[in-house]
N, C-alpha and C positions, 0 to 999 in steps of 0.2 A: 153638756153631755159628757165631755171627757173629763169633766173634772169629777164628777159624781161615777165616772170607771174609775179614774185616779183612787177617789175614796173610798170605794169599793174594796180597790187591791189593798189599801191602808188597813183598811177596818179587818179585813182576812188575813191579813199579815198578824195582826194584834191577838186576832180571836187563836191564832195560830199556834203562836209562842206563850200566850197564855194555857193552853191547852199540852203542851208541850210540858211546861212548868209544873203544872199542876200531876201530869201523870207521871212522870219522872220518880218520887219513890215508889210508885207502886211498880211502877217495873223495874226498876232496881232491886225490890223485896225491903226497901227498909220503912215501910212505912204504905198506908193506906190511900187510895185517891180520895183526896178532897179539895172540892174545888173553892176559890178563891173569890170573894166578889169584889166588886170595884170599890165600895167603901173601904173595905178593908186594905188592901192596897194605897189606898189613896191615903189611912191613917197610917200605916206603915212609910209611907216615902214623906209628907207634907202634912201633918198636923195641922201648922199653922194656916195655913192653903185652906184645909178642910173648914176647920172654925171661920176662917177669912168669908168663906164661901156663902158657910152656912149664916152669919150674922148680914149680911148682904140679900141674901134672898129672901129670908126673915124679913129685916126692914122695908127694902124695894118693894116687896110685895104680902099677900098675905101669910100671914104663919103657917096655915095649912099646906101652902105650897111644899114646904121643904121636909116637914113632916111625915106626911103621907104619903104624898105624889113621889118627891122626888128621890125620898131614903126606900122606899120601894122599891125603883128603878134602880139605885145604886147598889142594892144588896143581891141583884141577880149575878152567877156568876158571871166573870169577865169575859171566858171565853165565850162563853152564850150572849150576851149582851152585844160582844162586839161582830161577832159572828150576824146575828140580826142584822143590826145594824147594815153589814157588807152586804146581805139579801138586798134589804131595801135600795142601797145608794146604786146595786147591781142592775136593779130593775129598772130603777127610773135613767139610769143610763146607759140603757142596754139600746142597741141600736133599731131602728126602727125600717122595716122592707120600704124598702123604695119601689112601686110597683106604676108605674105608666101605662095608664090607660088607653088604646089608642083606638079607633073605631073610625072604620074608614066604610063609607056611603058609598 
């Protein structure tokens, strides 16, 4: 449970400064908001990573995996993506009422 908080604050941290990155010309004036998605990013820092990945999930599994399913999922922006992400890891480690029921005869 505190680790899926831990991942939570991670993932909100991310979806954060991605979010941050992305608006930054536009309120500056030099430039339009657009946002970023994670494939892009991820060809921009690691090419070789990406290709790495991609030939990997290719093989491991079926082609349509990486294709459809997962170039999908990586072309949403980042801050959205990760942002989700922190929902979900929030919820399922969100804390749960402790409630004692007592019933006395």
């Amino acid at each position: 449970m505190a680790s899926m908080r831990f991942l939570a604050s991670l993932f909100a941290l991310v979806a954060i400064i991605a979010l941050v990155a992305d608006l930054t010309p536009a309120l500056n004036g030099t430039g339009v908001y657009k946002a970023h998605s994670v494939i892009g990013h991820w060809t921009e820092l690691a090419p070789a990573s990406l290709a790495a990945t991609r030939t990997n999930i290719s093989e491991m599994t079926f082609p349509w995996v990486w294709d459809p399913l997962l170039l999908s999922v990586l072309s949403f922006p980042m801050s959205g993506l990760f942002a989700g992400l922190a929902i979900v890891c929030g919820y399922f480690g969100r804390r749960r009422p402790e409630t004692v029921k007592v019933y006395i005869n």
